[in-house]
VEXNUZA-789898 format. One record per residue (C-alpha): residue in three letters; x, y, z. Coordinates in Angstrom, 2 decimals, padded with zeros to 5 digits. Layout:
<rs>
residuo|c1|c2|c3
ALA|X|Y|Z
...
</rs>
This chain:
<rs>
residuo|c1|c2|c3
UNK|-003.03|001.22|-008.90
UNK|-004.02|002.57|-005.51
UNK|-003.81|005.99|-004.56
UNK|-005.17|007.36|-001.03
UNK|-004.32|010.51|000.73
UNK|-005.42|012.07|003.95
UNK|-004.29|014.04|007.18
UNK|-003.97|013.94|010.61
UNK|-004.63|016.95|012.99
UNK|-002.63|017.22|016.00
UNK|-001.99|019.58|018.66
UNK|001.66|018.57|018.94
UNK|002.59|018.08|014.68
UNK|000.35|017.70|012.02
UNK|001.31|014.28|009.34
UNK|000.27|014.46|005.73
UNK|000.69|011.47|003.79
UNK|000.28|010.11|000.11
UNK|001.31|006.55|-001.08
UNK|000.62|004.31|-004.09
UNK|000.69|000.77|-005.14
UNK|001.90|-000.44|-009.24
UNK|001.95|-003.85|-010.29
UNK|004.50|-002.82|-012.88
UNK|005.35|-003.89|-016.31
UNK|006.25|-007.48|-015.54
UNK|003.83|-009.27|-012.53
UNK|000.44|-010.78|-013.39
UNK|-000.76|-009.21|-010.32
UNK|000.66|-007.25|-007.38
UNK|001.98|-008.33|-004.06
UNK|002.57|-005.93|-002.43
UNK|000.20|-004.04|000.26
UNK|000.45|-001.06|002.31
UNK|-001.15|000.88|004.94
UNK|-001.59|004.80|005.40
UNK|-003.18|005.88|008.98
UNK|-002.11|009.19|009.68
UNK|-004.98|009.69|012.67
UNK|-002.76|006.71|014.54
UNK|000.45|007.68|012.69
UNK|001.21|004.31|011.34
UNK|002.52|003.56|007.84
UNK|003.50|000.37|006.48
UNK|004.97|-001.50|002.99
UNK|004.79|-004.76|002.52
UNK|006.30|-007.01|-000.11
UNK|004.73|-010.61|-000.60
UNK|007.08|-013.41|-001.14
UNK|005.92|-016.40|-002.47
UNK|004.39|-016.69|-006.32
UNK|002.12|-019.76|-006.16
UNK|002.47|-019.48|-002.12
UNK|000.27|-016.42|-001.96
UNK|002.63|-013.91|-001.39
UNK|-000.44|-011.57|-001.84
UNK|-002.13|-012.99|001.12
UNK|001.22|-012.90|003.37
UNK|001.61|-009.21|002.79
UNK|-002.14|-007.88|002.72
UNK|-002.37|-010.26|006.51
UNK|000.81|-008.52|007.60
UNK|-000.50|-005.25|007.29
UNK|-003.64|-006.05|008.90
UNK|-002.40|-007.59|012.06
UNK|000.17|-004.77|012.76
UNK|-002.37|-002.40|012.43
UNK|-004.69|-004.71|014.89
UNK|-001.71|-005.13|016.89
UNK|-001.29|-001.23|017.65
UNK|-004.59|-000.20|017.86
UNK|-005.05|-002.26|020.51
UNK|-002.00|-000.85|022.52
UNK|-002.95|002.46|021.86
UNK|-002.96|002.87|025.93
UNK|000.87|002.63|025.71
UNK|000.93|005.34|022.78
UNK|-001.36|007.60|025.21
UNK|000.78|007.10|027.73
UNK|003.67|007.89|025.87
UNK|002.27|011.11|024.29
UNK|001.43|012.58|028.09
UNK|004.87|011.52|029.46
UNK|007.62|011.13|026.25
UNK|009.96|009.16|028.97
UNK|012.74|006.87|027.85
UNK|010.77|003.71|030.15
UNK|007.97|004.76|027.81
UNK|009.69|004.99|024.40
UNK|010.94|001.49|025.17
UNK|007.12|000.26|025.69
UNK|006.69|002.21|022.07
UNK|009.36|000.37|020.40
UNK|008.40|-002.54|021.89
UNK|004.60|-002.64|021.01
UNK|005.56|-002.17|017.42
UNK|008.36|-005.44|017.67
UNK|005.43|-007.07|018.99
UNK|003.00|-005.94|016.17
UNK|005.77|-007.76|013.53
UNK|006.38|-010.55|015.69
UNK|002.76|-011.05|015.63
UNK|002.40|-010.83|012.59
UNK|005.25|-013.57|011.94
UNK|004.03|-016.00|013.77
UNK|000.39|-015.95|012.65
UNK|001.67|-015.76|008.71
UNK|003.45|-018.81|009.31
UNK|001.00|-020.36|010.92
UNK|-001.83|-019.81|008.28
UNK|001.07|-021.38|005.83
UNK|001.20|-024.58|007.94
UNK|-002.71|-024.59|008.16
UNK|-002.70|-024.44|003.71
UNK|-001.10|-026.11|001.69
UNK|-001.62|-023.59|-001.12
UNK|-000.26|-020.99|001.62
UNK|002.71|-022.80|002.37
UNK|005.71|-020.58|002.31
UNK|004.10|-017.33|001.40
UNK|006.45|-014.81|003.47
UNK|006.66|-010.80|002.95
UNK|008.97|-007.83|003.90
UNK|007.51|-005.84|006.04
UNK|008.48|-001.84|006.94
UNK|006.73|000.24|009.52
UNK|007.16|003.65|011.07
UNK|005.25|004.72|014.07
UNK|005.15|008.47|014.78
UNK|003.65|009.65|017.96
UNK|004.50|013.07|019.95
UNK|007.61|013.94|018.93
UNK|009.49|010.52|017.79
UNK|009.51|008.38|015.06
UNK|009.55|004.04|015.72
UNK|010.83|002.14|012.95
UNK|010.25|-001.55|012.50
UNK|011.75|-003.87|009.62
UNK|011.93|-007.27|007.84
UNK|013.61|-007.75|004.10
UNK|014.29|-005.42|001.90
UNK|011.72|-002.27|001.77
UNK|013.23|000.17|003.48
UNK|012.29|003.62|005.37
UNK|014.07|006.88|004.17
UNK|014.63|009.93|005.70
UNK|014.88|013.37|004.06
UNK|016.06|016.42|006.83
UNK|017.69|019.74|006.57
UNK|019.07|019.01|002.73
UNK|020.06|015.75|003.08
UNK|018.26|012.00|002.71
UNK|019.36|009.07|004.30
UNK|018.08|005.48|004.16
UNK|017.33|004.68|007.81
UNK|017.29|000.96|007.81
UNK|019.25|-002.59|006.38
UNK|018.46|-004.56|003.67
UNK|018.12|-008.19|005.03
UNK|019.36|-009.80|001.68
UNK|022.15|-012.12|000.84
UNK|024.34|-009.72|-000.95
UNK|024.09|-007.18|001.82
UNK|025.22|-009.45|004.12
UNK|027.78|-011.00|001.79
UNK|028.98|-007.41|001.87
UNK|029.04|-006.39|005.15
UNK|031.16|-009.10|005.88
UNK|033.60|-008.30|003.00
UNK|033.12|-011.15|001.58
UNK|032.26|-009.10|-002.01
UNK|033.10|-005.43|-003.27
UNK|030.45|-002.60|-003.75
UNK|031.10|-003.31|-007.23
UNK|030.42|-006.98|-007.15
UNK|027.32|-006.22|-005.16
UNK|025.51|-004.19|-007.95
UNK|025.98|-006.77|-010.34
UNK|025.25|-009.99|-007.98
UNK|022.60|-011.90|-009.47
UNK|021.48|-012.81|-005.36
UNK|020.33|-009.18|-005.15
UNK|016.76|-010.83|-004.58
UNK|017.53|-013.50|-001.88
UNK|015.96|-012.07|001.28
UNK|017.71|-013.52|004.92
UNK|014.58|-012.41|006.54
UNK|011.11|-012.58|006.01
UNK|007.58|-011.97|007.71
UNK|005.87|-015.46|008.10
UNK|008.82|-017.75|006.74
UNK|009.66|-019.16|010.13
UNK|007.36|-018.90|013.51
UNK|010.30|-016.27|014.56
UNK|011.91|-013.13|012.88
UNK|014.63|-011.13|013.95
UNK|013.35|-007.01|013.85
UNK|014.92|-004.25|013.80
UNK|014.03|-001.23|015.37
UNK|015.24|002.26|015.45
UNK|013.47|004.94|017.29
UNK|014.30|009.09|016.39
UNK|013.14|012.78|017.77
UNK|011.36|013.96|014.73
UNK|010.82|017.78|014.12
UNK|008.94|019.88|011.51
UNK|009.94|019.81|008.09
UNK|010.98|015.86|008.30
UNK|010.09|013.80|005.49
UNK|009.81|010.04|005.54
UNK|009.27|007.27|002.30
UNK|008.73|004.20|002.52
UNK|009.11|002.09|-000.12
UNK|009.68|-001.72|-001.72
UNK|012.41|-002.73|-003.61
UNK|010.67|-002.10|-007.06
UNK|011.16|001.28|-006.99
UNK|014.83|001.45|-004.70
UNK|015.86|-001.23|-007.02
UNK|015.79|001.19|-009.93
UNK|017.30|004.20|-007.98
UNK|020.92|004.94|-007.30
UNK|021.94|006.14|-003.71
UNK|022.44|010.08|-004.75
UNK|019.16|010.15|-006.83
UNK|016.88|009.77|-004.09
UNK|017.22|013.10|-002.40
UNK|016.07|014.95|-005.47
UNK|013.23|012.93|-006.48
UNK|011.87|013.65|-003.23
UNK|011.49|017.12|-003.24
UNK|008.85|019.08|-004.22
UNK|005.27|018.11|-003.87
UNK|004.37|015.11|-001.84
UNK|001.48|013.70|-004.26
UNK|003.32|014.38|-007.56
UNK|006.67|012.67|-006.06
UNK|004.96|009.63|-004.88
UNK|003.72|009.25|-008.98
UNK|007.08|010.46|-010.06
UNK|008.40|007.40|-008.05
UNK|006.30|005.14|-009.62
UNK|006.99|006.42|-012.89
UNK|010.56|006.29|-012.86
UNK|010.29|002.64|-011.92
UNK|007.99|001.58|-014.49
UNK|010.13|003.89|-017.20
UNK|012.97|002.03|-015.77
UNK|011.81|-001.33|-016.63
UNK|009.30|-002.23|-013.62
UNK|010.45|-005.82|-013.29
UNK|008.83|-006.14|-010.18
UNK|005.65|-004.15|-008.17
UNK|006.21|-000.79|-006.71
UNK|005.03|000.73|-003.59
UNK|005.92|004.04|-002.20
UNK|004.50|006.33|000.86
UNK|005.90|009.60|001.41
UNK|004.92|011.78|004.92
UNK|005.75|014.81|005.68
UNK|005.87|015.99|009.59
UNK|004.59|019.96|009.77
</rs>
Protein backbone atom coordinates (compact mmCIF):
# COMPACT_ATOMS: atom_id res chain seq x y z
CA UNK A 1 0.00 0.00 0.00
CA UNK A 2 1.04 3.57 -0.63
CA UNK A 3 -0.04 6.37 1.28
CA UNK A 4 1.37 10.08 0.70
CA UNK A 5 -0.12 13.32 1.73
CA UNK A 6 0.94 16.89 1.39
CA UNK A 7 -0.22 20.59 0.60
CA UNK A 8 0.03 23.25 -1.58
CA UNK A 9 0.11 26.99 -0.50
CA UNK A 10 -1.40 29.44 -2.71
CA UNK A 11 -2.30 32.94 -2.72
CA UNK A 12 -5.40 32.33 -4.84
CA UNK A 13 -6.77 28.58 -3.04
CA UNK A 14 -4.96 26.35 -1.04
CA UNK A 15 -5.23 22.11 -2.33
CA UNK A 16 -4.87 19.39 0.24
CA UNK A 17 -4.65 16.03 -0.99
CA UNK A 18 -4.42 12.30 0.27
CA UNK A 19 -4.49 9.16 -2.03
CA UNK A 20 -3.63 5.46 -1.71
CA UNK A 21 -2.79 2.51 -3.76
CA UNK A 22 -4.19 -1.58 -2.68
CA UNK A 23 -3.37 -4.46 -4.62
CA UNK A 24 -6.47 -6.07 -3.20
CA UNK A 25 -7.47 -9.50 -2.28
CA UNK A 26 -7.12 -11.08 -5.70
CA UNK A 27 -3.84 -9.61 -7.96
CA UNK A 28 -0.33 -10.98 -7.46
CA UNK A 29 0.79 -7.51 -7.68
CA UNK A 30 -0.68 -4.08 -8.40
CA UNK A 31 -1.09 -2.16 -11.58
CA UNK A 32 -2.13 0.54 -10.93
CA UNK A 33 -0.05 3.97 -10.30
CA UNK A 34 -0.88 7.38 -9.36
CA UNK A 35 0.45 10.74 -8.92
CA UNK A 36 -0.25 13.48 -6.13
CA UNK A 37 1.47 17.08 -6.88
CA UNK A 38 -0.43 19.55 -5.19
CA UNK A 39 2.58 22.42 -5.59
CA UNK A 40 1.67 22.00 -9.63
CA UNK A 41 -1.92 20.90 -8.90
CA UNK A 42 -1.83 17.76 -10.88
CA UNK A 43 -3.37 14.43 -9.83
CA UNK A 44 -3.54 11.38 -11.74
CA UNK A 45 -4.89 7.38 -11.59
CA UNK A 46 -3.81 5.07 -13.68
CA UNK A 47 -4.95 1.53 -14.33
CA UNK A 48 -2.46 -0.91 -16.19
CA UNK A 49 -3.91 -3.17 -18.74
CA UNK A 50 -2.12 -5.95 -19.80
CA UNK A 51 -1.18 -9.10 -17.27
CA UNK A 52 1.90 -10.66 -18.89
CA UNK A 53 2.10 -7.29 -21.15
CA UNK A 54 3.27 -5.20 -18.23
CA UNK A 55 0.39 -3.39 -17.49
CA UNK A 56 2.50 -2.17 -14.47
CA UNK A 57 4.98 -0.54 -16.68
CA UNK A 58 2.13 1.10 -19.04
CA UNK A 59 0.57 2.82 -16.08
CA UNK A 60 3.69 3.79 -13.80
CA UNK A 61 5.19 5.41 -17.70
CA UNK A 62 1.84 7.13 -18.11
CA UNK A 63 2.04 8.92 -15.05
CA UNK A 64 5.49 9.91 -15.54
CA UNK A 65 5.26 11.44 -18.94
CA UNK A 66 2.10 13.53 -18.09
CA UNK A 67 3.73 14.84 -15.30
CA UNK A 68 6.98 15.57 -17.68
CA UNK A 69 4.61 16.74 -20.14
CA UNK A 70 3.16 19.65 -17.82
CA UNK A 71 5.99 20.63 -16.09
CA UNK A 72 7.44 21.55 -19.00
CA UNK A 73 4.46 23.81 -20.14
CA UNK A 74 4.25 25.32 -16.98
CA UNK A 75 4.76 28.82 -19.04
CA UNK A 76 1.19 28.26 -20.36
CA UNK A 77 -0.13 27.54 -16.66
CA UNK A 78 1.72 30.97 -15.63
CA UNK A 79 0.24 32.56 -18.18
CA UNK A 80 -3.01 31.36 -17.47
CA UNK A 81 -2.90 32.11 -13.69
CA UNK A 82 -1.97 36.08 -14.53
CA UNK A 83 -4.68 36.33 -17.26
CA UNK A 84 -7.64 33.36 -16.61
CA UNK A 85 -8.83 34.21 -20.42
CA UNK A 86 -10.93 31.78 -22.40
CA UNK A 87 -7.77 31.85 -25.43
CA UNK A 88 -5.81 30.78 -22.35
CA UNK A 89 -8.02 28.08 -20.77
CA UNK A 90 -8.03 26.53 -24.24
CA UNK A 91 -3.98 26.45 -24.19
CA UNK A 92 -4.72 24.74 -20.49
CA UNK A 93 -6.93 22.14 -21.77
CA UNK A 94 -4.92 21.65 -24.48
CA UNK A 95 -1.44 21.13 -22.78
CA UNK A 96 -3.04 18.48 -20.67
CA UNK A 97 -4.65 16.56 -24.17
CA UNK A 98 -1.20 16.82 -25.18
CA UNK A 99 0.32 15.39 -21.89
CA UNK A 100 -2.14 12.02 -22.63
CA UNK A 101 -1.54 12.04 -26.16
CA UNK A 102 2.00 11.92 -25.29
CA UNK A 103 1.81 9.64 -23.25
CA UNK A 104 -0.15 7.31 -25.85
CA UNK A 105 2.01 7.39 -28.31
CA UNK A 106 5.25 6.75 -26.41
CA UNK A 107 3.39 3.64 -24.41
CA UNK A 108 2.73 2.19 -27.61
CA UNK A 109 5.75 2.69 -28.89
CA UNK A 110 7.84 1.09 -26.01
CA UNK A 111 5.21 -1.99 -26.71
CA UNK A 112 6.37 -2.22 -30.35
CA UNK A 113 10.09 -1.80 -29.19
CA UNK A 114 9.36 -5.28 -26.50
CA UNK A 115 8.05 -7.99 -27.10
CA UNK A 116 7.35 -8.70 -23.43
CA UNK A 117 5.70 -5.04 -23.53
CA UNK A 118 3.57 -5.71 -26.30
CA UNK A 119 0.06 -4.61 -25.62
CA UNK A 120 0.46 -3.30 -22.13
CA UNK A 121 -2.19 -0.28 -22.25
CA UNK A 122 -3.68 1.69 -19.04
CA UNK A 123 -6.60 4.08 -18.15
CA UNK A 124 -5.50 7.07 -17.43
CA UNK A 125 -7.49 10.12 -15.30
CA UNK A 126 -6.07 13.53 -14.67
CA UNK A 127 -7.27 16.78 -13.19
CA UNK A 128 -5.33 19.94 -13.50
CA UNK A 129 -6.27 22.75 -11.09
CA UNK A 130 -4.73 26.09 -11.57
CA UNK A 131 -6.25 29.67 -10.47
CA UNK A 132 -9.59 29.18 -10.25
CA UNK A 133 -10.50 26.12 -12.76
CA UNK A 134 -10.30 22.65 -12.77
CA UNK A 135 -8.93 20.58 -16.39
CA UNK A 136 -9.98 17.16 -16.63
CA UNK A 137 -8.39 14.63 -18.90
CA UNK A 138 -9.54 10.84 -19.46
CA UNK A 139 -8.96 7.38 -21.00
CA UNK A 140 -10.97 4.00 -19.75
CA UNK A 141 -12.65 3.59 -16.97
CA UNK A 142 -11.20 5.53 -13.70
CA UNK A 143 -13.09 8.26 -13.38
CA UNK A 144 -12.96 11.89 -11.60
CA UNK A 145 -15.81 12.76 -9.07
CA UNK A 146 -17.01 15.78 -7.89
CA UNK A 147 -18.54 16.51 -4.46
CA UNK A 148 -20.14 20.47 -4.20
CA UNK A 149 -22.73 22.15 -2.11
CA UNK A 150 -24.38 18.56 -0.88
CA UNK A 151 -24.28 16.83 -3.84
CA UNK A 152 -21.51 14.40 -5.81
CA UNK A 153 -21.42 13.86 -9.28
CA UNK A 154 -19.15 11.68 -11.44
CA UNK A 155 -17.65 14.16 -13.91
CA UNK A 156 -16.49 11.94 -16.66
CA UNK A 157 -17.48 8.56 -19.12
CA UNK A 158 -16.56 5.25 -18.74
CA UNK A 159 -14.94 4.20 -22.11
CA UNK A 160 -16.13 0.48 -21.77
CA UNK A 161 -18.18 -1.75 -23.94
CA UNK A 162 -21.24 -1.88 -21.84
CA UNK A 163 -21.35 1.87 -21.49
CA UNK A 164 -21.37 2.28 -24.89
CA UNK A 165 -23.67 -0.67 -25.53
CA UNK A 166 -25.87 1.47 -23.31
CA UNK A 167 -25.74 4.70 -24.48
CA UNK A 168 -26.81 3.52 -27.62
CA UNK A 169 -29.78 1.56 -26.17
CA UNK A 170 -28.68 -1.25 -27.29
CA UNK A 171 -29.04 -2.85 -23.41
CA UNK A 172 -31.13 -1.71 -20.23
CA UNK A 173 -29.56 -0.24 -16.96
CA UNK A 174 -30.50 -3.49 -15.68
CA UNK A 175 -28.73 -5.57 -18.23
CA UNK A 176 -25.74 -3.33 -17.79
CA UNK A 177 -25.08 -4.24 -14.05
CA UNK A 178 -25.11 -7.73 -14.75
CA UNK A 179 -23.09 -7.71 -18.27
CA UNK A 180 -20.25 -9.89 -17.93
CA UNK A 181 -18.29 -7.07 -20.63
CA UNK A 182 -18.27 -4.66 -17.67
CA UNK A 183 -14.33 -4.97 -18.04
CA UNK A 184 -13.84 -4.46 -21.85
CA UNK A 185 -12.31 -0.98 -22.10
CA UNK A 186 -12.96 0.96 -25.88
CA UNK A 187 -10.11 3.10 -24.95
CA UNK A 188 -6.87 2.79 -23.61
CA UNK A 189 -3.47 4.73 -22.98
CA UNK A 190 -0.75 3.07 -25.23
CA UNK A 191 -3.04 0.42 -27.12
CA UNK A 192 -2.89 2.25 -30.41
CA UNK A 193 -0.29 5.24 -31.42
CA UNK A 194 -3.69 7.47 -31.06
CA UNK A 195 -6.40 7.91 -28.28
CA UNK A 196 -9.40 9.79 -28.33
CA UNK A 197 -9.46 12.25 -24.78
CA UNK A 198 -11.78 13.76 -23.23
CA UNK A 199 -11.61 16.88 -21.60
CA UNK A 200 -13.78 18.95 -19.45
CA UNK A 201 -12.64 22.14 -17.94
CA UNK A 202 -14.81 23.84 -14.61
CA UNK A 203 -14.63 27.22 -12.28
CA UNK A 204 -13.78 25.61 -9.05
CA UNK A 205 -14.51 27.43 -5.68
CA UNK A 206 -13.77 26.72 -1.97
CA UNK A 207 -15.22 23.89 -0.37
CA UNK A 208 -14.97 21.63 -3.78
CA UNK A 209 -13.94 18.21 -3.38
CA UNK A 210 -12.54 16.01 -6.10
CA UNK A 211 -11.69 11.81 -6.10
CA UNK A 212 -10.22 10.17 -8.33
CA UNK A 213 -10.34 6.79 -8.49
CA UNK A 214 -9.98 3.19 -10.58
CA UNK A 215 -12.53 0.91 -11.14
CA UNK A 216 -11.61 -1.37 -8.09
CA UNK A 217 -13.08 0.68 -5.78
CA UNK A 218 -16.24 2.38 -8.20
CA UNK A 219 -16.75 -1.13 -9.19
CA UNK A 220 -17.86 -2.01 -5.67
CA UNK A 221 -19.88 1.26 -5.08
CA UNK A 222 -23.41 2.02 -6.13
CA UNK A 223 -24.19 5.54 -7.66
CA UNK A 224 -26.01 7.04 -4.30
CA UNK A 225 -23.26 5.62 -1.95
CA UNK A 226 -20.58 7.72 -3.06
CA UNK A 227 -21.65 11.04 -1.68
CA UNK A 228 -21.59 9.76 1.86
CA UNK A 229 -18.47 7.92 1.88
CA UNK A 230 -16.90 11.03 0.99
CA UNK A 231 -17.60 13.12 3.70
CA UNK A 232 -15.85 13.67 6.60
CA UNK A 233 -12.14 13.59 6.86
CA UNK A 234 -10.07 13.48 3.76
CA UNK A 235 -7.30 10.88 5.07
CA UNK A 236 -9.74 8.53 6.89
CA UNK A 237 -12.15 8.51 3.63
CA UNK A 238 -9.44 7.74 1.26
CA UNK A 239 -8.78 4.31 3.77
CA UNK A 240 -12.47 3.96 4.18
CA UNK A 241 -12.49 3.66 0.30
CA UNK A 242 -10.07 1.19 0.23
CA UNK A 243 -11.61 -0.70 2.85
CA UNK A 244 -14.92 -0.98 1.55
CA UNK A 245 -13.43 -2.40 -1.62
CA UNK A 246 -11.33 -4.93 -0.15
CA UNK A 247 -14.46 -5.86 2.43
CA UNK A 248 -16.34 -6.01 -0.73
CA UNK A 249 -14.38 -8.62 -2.33
CA UNK A 250 -11.28 -6.60 -3.92
CA UNK A 251 -11.23 -8.56 -7.16
CA UNK A 252 -9.13 -6.16 -8.67
CA UNK A 253 -6.43 -3.17 -7.30
CA UNK A 254 -7.75 -0.03 -5.83
CA UNK A 255 -6.62 3.45 -6.13
CA UNK A 256 -8.25 6.48 -4.77
CA UNK A 257 -7.13 10.38 -4.38
CA UNK A 258 -9.35 12.69 -2.73
CA UNK A 259 -8.56 16.86 -2.83
CA UNK A 260 -10.13 19.23 -1.29
CA UNK A 261 -10.01 23.05 -2.73
CA UNK A 262 -9.97 25.64 0.54
Amino acid sequence: MQEFRSTMNSTAMRIHSSGQSDVGRRRPHNEDAFLRDDELGLYIVCDGVGGNAKGEVASAESVDLVLSWVKRGRKTLDAFAAAPTEENSGLVRRLLESAVQSACYMVFGMGQLDPRQRGMSSTLSSLLVTSNKAFIAQVGDSRVYLSRDGKTVQLTEDHTLVNFRLKLGLITPEEAATSPGKNVITRAVGHQDYVEVDTIDLEVKPGDRFMLCSDGLHGYLEDGEVHGFLQGDREAVVTQFVDVANDRGGRDNITVVVCDVE
